[in-house]
C-alpha positions in Angstrom: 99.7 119.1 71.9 100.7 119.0 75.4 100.5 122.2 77.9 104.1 123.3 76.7 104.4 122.2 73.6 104.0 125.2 70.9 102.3 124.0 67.5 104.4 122.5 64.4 103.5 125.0 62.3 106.6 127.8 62.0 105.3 131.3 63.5 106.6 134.5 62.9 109.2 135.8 64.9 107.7 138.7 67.3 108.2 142.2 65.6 107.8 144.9 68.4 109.2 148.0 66.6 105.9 147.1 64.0 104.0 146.9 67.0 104.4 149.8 68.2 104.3 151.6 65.0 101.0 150.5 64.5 99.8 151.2 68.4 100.7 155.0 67.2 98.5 154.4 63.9 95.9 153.4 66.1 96.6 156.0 68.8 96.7 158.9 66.2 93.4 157.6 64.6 91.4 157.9 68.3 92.9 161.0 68.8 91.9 162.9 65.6 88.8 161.0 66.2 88.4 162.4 70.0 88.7 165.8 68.2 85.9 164.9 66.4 83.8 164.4 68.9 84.5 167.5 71.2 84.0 169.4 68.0 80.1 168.3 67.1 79.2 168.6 70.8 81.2 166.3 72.9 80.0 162.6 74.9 76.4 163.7 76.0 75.2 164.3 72.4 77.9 162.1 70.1 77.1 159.1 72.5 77.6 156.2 70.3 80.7 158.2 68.8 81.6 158.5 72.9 81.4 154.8 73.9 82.5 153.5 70.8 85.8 155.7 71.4 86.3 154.5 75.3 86.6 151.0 74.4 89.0 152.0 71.5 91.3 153.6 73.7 91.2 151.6 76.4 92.6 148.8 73.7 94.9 150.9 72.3 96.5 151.6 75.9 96.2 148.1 76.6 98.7 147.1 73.8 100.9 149.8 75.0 101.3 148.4 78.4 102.1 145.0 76.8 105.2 146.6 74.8 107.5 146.2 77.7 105.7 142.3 78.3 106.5 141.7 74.9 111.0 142.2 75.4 110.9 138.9 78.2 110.7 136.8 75.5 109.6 134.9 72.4 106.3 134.0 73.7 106.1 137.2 75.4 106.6 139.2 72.3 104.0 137.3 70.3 101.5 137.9 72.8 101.8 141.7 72.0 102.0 141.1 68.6 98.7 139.1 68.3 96.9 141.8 70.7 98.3 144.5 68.6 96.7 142.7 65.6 93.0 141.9 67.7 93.1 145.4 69.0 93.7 147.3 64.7 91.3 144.7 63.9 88.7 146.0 66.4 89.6 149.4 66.0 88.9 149.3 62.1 85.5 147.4 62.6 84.0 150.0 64.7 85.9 152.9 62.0 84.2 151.0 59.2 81.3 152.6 57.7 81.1 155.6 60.3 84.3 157.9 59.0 82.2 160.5 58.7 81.3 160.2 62.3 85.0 160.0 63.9 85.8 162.4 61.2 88.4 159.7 59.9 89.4 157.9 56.7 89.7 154.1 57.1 92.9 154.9 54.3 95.6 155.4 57.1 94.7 152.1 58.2 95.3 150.1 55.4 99.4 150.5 56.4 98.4 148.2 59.7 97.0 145.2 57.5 100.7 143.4 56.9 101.2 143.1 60.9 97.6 141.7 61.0 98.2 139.6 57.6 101.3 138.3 59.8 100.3 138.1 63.5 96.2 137.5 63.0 96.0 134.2 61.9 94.6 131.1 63.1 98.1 129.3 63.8 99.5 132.3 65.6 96.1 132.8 67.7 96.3 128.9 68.4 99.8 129.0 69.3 98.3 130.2 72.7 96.0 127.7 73.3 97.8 125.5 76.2 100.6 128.6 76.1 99.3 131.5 78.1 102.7 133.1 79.2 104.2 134.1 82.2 103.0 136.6 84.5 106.2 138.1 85.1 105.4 138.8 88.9 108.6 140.3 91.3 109.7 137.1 93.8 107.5 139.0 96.5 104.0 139.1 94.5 104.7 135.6 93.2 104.2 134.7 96.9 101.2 136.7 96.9 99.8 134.9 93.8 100.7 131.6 95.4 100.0 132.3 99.0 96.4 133.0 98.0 96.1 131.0 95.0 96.6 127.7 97.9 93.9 129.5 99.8 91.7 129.8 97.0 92.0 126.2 96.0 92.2 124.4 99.7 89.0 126.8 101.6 87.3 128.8 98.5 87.0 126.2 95.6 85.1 123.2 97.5 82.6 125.5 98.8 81.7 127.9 95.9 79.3 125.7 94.0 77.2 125.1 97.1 77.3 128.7 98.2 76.3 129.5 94.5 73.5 126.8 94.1 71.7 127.2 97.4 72.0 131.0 98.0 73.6 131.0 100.3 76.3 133.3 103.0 79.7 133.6 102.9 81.0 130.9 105.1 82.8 132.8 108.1 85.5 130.6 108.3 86.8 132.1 104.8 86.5 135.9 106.4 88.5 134.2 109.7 91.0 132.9 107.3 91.4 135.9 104.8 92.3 137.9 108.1 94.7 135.6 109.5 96.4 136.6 106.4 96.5 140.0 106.3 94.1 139.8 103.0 92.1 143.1 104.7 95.3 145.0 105.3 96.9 144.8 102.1 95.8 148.5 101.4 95.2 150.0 105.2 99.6 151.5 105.8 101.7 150.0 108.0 101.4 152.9 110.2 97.9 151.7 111.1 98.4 148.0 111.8 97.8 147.2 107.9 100.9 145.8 104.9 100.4 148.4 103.3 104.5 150.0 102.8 103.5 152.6 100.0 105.8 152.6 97.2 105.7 151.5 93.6 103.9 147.7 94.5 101.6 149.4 96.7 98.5 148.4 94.8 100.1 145.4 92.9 99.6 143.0 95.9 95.9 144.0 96.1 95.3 143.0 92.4 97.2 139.5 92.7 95.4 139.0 95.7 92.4 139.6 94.1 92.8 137.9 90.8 93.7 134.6 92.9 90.4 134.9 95.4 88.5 135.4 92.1 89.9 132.9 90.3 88.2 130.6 93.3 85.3 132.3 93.1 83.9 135.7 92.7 80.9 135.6 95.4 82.9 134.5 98.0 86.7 134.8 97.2 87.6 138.1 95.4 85.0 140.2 96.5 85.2 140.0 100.0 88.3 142.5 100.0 86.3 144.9 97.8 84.5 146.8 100.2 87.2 147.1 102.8 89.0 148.4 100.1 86.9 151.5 99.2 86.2 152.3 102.5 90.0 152.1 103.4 91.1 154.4 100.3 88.1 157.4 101.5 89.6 157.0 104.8 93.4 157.2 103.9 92.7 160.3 101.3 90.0 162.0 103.9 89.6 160.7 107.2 91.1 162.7 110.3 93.6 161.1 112.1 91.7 160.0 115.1 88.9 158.4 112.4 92.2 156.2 110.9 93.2 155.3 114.3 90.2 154.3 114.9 89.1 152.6 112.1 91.7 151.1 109.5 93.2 148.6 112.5 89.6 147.4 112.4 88.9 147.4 108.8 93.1 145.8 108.5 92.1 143.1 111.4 88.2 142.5 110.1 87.5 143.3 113.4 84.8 145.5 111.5 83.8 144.2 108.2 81.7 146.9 105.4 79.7 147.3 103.3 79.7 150.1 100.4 75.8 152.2 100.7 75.7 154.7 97.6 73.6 153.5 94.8 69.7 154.7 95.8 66.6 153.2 93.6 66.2 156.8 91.4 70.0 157.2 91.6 72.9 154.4 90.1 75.9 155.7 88.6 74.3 159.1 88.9 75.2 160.2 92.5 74.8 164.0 92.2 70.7 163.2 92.7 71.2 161.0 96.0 68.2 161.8 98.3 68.8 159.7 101.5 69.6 163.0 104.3 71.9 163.3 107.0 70.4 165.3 109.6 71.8 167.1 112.4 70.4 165.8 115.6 71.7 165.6 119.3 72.1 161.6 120.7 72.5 160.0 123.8 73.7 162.5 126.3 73.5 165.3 124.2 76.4 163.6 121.8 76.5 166.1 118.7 75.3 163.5 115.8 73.0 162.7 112.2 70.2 161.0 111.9 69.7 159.3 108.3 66.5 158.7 106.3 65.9 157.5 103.3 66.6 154.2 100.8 69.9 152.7 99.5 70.1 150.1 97.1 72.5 147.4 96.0 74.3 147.0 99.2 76.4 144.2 98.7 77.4 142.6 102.2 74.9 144.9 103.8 73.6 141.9 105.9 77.1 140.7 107.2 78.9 144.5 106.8 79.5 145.6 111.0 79.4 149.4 109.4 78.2 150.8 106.3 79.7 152.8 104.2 77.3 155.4 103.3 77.3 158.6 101.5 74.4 161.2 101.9 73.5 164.6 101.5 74.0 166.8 104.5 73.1 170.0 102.4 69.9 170.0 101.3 70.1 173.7 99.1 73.2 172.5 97.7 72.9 170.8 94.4 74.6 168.0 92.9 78.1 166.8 94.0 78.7 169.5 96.5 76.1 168.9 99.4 77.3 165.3 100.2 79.1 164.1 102.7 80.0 160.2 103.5 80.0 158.2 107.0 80.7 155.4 108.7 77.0 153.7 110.0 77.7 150.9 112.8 74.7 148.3 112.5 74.4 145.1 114.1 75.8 141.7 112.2 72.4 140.0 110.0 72.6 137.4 108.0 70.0 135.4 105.4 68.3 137.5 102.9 66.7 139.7 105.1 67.3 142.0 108.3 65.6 144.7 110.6 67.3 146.3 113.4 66.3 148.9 116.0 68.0 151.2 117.9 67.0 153.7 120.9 68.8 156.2 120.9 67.2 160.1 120.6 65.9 162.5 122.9 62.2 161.7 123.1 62.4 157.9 123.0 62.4 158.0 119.0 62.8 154.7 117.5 65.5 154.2 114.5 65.5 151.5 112.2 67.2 150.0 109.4 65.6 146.9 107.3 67.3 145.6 104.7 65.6 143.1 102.0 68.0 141.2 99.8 67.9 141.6 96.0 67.7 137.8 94.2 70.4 137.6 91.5 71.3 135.3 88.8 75.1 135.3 89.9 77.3 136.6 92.6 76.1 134.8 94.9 77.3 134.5 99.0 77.7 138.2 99.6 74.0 139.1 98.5 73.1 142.7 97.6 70.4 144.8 99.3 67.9 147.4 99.5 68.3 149.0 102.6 66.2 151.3 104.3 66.9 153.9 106.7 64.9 155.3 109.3 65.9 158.2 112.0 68.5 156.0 112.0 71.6 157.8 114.6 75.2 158.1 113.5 77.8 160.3 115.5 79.5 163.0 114.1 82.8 161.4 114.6 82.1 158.7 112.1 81.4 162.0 109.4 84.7 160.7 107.7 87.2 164.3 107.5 84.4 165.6 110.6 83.6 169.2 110.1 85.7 169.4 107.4 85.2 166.6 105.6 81.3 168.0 105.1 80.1 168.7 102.0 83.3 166.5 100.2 81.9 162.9 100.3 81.8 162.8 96.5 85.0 163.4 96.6 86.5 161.0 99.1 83.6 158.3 97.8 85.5 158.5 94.4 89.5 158.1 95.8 87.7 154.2 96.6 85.9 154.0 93.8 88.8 154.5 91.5 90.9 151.9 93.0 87.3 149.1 93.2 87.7 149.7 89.4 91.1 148.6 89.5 89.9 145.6 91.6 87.1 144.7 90.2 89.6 144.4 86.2 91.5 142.1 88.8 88.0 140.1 89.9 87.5 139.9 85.7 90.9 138.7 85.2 90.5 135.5 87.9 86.7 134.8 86.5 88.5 134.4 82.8 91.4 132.5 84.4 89.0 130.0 86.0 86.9 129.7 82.7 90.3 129.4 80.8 91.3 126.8 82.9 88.5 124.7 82.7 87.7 125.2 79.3 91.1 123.6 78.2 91.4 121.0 81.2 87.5 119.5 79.4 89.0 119.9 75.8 92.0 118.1 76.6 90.0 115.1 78.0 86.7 115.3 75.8 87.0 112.9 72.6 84.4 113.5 69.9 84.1 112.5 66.8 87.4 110.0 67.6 90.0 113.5 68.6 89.9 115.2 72.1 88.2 118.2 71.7 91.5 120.2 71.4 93.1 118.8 68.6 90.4 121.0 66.3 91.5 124.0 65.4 88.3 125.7 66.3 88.8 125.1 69.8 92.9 125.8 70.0 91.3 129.5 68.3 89.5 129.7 71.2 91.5 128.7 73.7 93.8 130.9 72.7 92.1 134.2 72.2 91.2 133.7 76.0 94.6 133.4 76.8 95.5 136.3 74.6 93.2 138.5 76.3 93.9 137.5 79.8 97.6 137.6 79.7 96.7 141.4 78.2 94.4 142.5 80.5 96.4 141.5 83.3 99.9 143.4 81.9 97.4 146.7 81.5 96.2 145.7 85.1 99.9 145.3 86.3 100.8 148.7 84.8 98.0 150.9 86.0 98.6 150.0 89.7 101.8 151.0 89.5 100.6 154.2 88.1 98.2 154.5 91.4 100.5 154.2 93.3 102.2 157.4 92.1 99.0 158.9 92.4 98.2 158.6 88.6 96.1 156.3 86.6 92.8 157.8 87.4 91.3 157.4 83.9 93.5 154.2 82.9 91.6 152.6 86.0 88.3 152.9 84.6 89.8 152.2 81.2 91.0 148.5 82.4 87.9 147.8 84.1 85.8 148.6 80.3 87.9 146.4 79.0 88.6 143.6 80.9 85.1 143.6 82.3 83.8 142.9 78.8 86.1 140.4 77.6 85.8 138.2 81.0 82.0 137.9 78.9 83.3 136.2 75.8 85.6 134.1 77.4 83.4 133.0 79.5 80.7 132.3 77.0 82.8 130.6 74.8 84.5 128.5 78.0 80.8 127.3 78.4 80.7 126.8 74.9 83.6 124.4 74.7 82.0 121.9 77.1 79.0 121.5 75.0 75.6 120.7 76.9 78.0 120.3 80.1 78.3 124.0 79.9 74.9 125.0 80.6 74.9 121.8 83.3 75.1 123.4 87.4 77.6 120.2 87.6 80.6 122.2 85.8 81.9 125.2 87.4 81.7 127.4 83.8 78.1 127.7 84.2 78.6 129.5 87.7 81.1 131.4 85.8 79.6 132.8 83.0 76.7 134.5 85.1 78.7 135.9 87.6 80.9 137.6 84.6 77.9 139.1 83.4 77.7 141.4 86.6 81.4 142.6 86.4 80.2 145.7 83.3 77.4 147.0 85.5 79.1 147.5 89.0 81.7 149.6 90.2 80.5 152.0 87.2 77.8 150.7 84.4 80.0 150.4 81.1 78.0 152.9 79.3 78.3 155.3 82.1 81.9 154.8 82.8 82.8 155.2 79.4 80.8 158.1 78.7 80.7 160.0 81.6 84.6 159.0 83.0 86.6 158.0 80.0 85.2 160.3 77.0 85.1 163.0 79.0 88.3 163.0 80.3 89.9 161.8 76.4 87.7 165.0 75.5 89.1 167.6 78.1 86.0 167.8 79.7 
């Protein structure tokens, strides 16, 4: 079976009215099930009821977004068909032996099992195998995708092993070529020296973009745009005017690169406890400024970053969300795992410092996170982004990045799972055991297709919900892709590394490098459990 040949057995013809029908089956069965669950006490005491009911839904809208996909064609159409199928199939495992619980009969569902009797089986789910579909991309994000797709392959690819092996930095040629392409603008508007032209594609370039880079590698391709990113969103939604001029040409040009300084040791996903204070405190000359103390932790970039993004709490009788504010922190460039820096700058000769240790990690390597402490340490109040108004609503602004990083980091998922795709079938294709190439079993052609099955849908969803942010919607569908995706980059990448046998767990092939730095993708940018209990339950529950 060659990589356009589709299998001799006959498959059924795609059936999207079904589909559909069935996406409502499903779609009605969350719902009555979401009722459920604001009724016996809501996501902070029905918590396995909660989580259990994010992933649902975030399947269910996944299939929805793959309904227009599915009228390109015939391939197209039995790509939503077969996700249809996976996602009633799923939906009924986790409804299966816990009706009392989501308040549901499993009954209703028996009316879905002809689609998945037609559109589950092995020949259909093989049909994918070497068949993964078209993306489907407008003429000017297919020059996007294959603009930095070259990139990715010429400047990312050779070097990602040895970055990943030795621990090392990001190379600084790759930042120097990621500007010269605008690959930091692609979010700052065109009003302040970025690509950004607003509109219905203005966050579609930043997820091709991102899915090629990652596809490369995810330490020191896709991820080097993240931070920007977030800091460029708080700006554009917050910022005064003088703090964009100032800034997003910088952030646009990598002129300034940054890093993101939230998370604290006590304090992850939970920002309403952050600790680290913003103090008012005259500078040099009098200059009306903060000084910072206190710890931040997973700093990704920290070493490299020129300024960190850092949000702190400027109200120290205010509790939770409400007394923190986020700024802009200059530092000097570090690099290597470790840093400590100095800075004389306050009435009275007092010292500031910030030291930063980096945190070893299995994967994601080349941008290395850290733990970064702050002492005294002298920001002006011009870089408190919104100034005097802006105080007290860091949360706020902190999130408007946040939202679109979970965006970005589905589109990191989706170019891990390409790479392991990729690889997986280019090894069964030239691996003969037992006297067949590892692809002629059925077993594997399964496989092989299920990735591409869930790629090709996560990357529609993906495709959809920027164009929903871009209207200013999509708030909750963002953190609905990134649950999704993020956990199915971990089966297909376990099950790429699987396909190569012994050569799968070996540092020689790429899909060991692969399947470690997909295990990261469910606990940043928003644990799974927390973003699906405290961001998508809640907000499916009215909370």
């Amino acid at each position: 079976m060659t990589s356009t040949e589709a299998p001799a057995t006959a498959l059924p013809a795609p059936d999207l009215t079904a589909a559909a029908n069935v996406i409502d089956l499903a779609h009605d069965v969350v719902s009555a099930a979401v009722r459920q669950l604001g009724a016996t006490g809501g996501p902070d005491v029905q918590q396995v009821l909660a989580y259990d009911l994010a992933h649902a839904s975030a399947q269910v809208e996944t299939a929805r977004a793959l309904l227009d996909y599915g009228t390109k064609g015939e391939l197209e159409g039995l790509i939503t068909c077969a996700f249809t199928a996976e996602m009633v199939h799923d939906l009924i495992t986790r409804l299966c032996g816990r009706e009392e619980l989501w308040g549901v009969e499993l009954a209703p569902m028996r009316a879905a099992h002809p689609f998945l009797a037609t559109y589950r089986t092995p020949e259909v789910i093989a049909s994918f195998a070497a068949r993964p579909g078209p993306r489907h991309l407008d003429s000017d994000f297919e020059m996007v995708q294959d603009t930095f797709r070259a990139f990715a392959e010429r400047e990312i690819k050779p070097r990602a092993e040895h970055v990943h092996r030795d621990n090392l930095d990001v190379p600084e040629e790759l930042i120097t070529g990621l500007a010269e392409m605008g690959a930091f603008g692609l979010s700052v508007p065109a009003a302040y020296e970025g690509f950004s032209e607003g509109g219905d594609g203005e966050y579609m370039g930043m997820v091709v973009a991102t899915e090629e880079l990652s596809r490369g590698s995810l330490g020191i391709g896709g991820s080097l745009i993240t931070r920007p990113e977030i800091l460029t969103r708080a700006l554009v939604k917050g910022g005064t005017e003088a703090q964009k001029q100032t800034w997003l040409p910088k952030l646009a040009s990598a002129e300034v690169m940054a890093a993101v300084a939230v998370t604290e040791p006590d304090y992850g996903s939970d920002v309403a406890g952050l600790k680290v204070t913003a103090t008012e405190t005259d500078g040099p000359g009098g200059e009306a400024g903060f000084v910072i103390n206190g710890v931040k932790t997973w700093c990704t970039f920290g070493a490299r970053a020129d300024v960190l993004m850092l949000l702190a709490r400027t109200e120290p009788n205010e509790k939770g969300h409400r007394g923190l504010s986020l700024f802009i922190v200059p530092k000097p460039r570090g690099e290597g795992h470790g840093f400590e820096f100095t800075q004389e700058t306050l009435p009275g000769g007092t010292t500031g410092k910030m030291e930063g240790r980096a945190i070893d990690t299995i994967g994601y390597r080349g941008m290395h996170s850290y733990e970064v402490a702050l002492e005294d340490w002298w920001v002006p109040a011009t870089n408190l982004i919104g100034g005097a108004e802006g105080r007290g609503k860091g949360f706020y602004y902190q999130m408007e990045g946040f939202e679109n990083g979970r965006l970005q980091t589905a589109a990191r998922a989706l170019g891990v799972m390409q790479a392991a795709y990729e690889a997986a079938l280019t090894y069964a294709q030239d691996r003969t055991v037992f006297g067949s190439a590892v692809l002629d079993y059925q077993l594997t052609q399964v496989k092989l297709g299920r990735m591409a099955l869930l790629i090709q849908a996560g990357r529609q969803f993906a495709y959809a919900v920027a164009k929903m942010m871009a209207k200013g919607e999509g708030a909750v569908e963002a953190s609905m892709v990134k649950a999704y995706v993020c956990k199915a980059a971990e089966w297909v990448t376990r099950e790429a590394m699987q396909i190569h046998g012994g050569y799968g767990y070996a540092e020689e092939y790429s899909v060991s490098r692969l399947f470690v730095d997909a295990r990261v993708l469910s606990i940043f940018e928003g644990a799974d459990e927390t973003l699906c209990l405290k961001v998508i339950a809640r907000r499916l529950d009215g909370r």
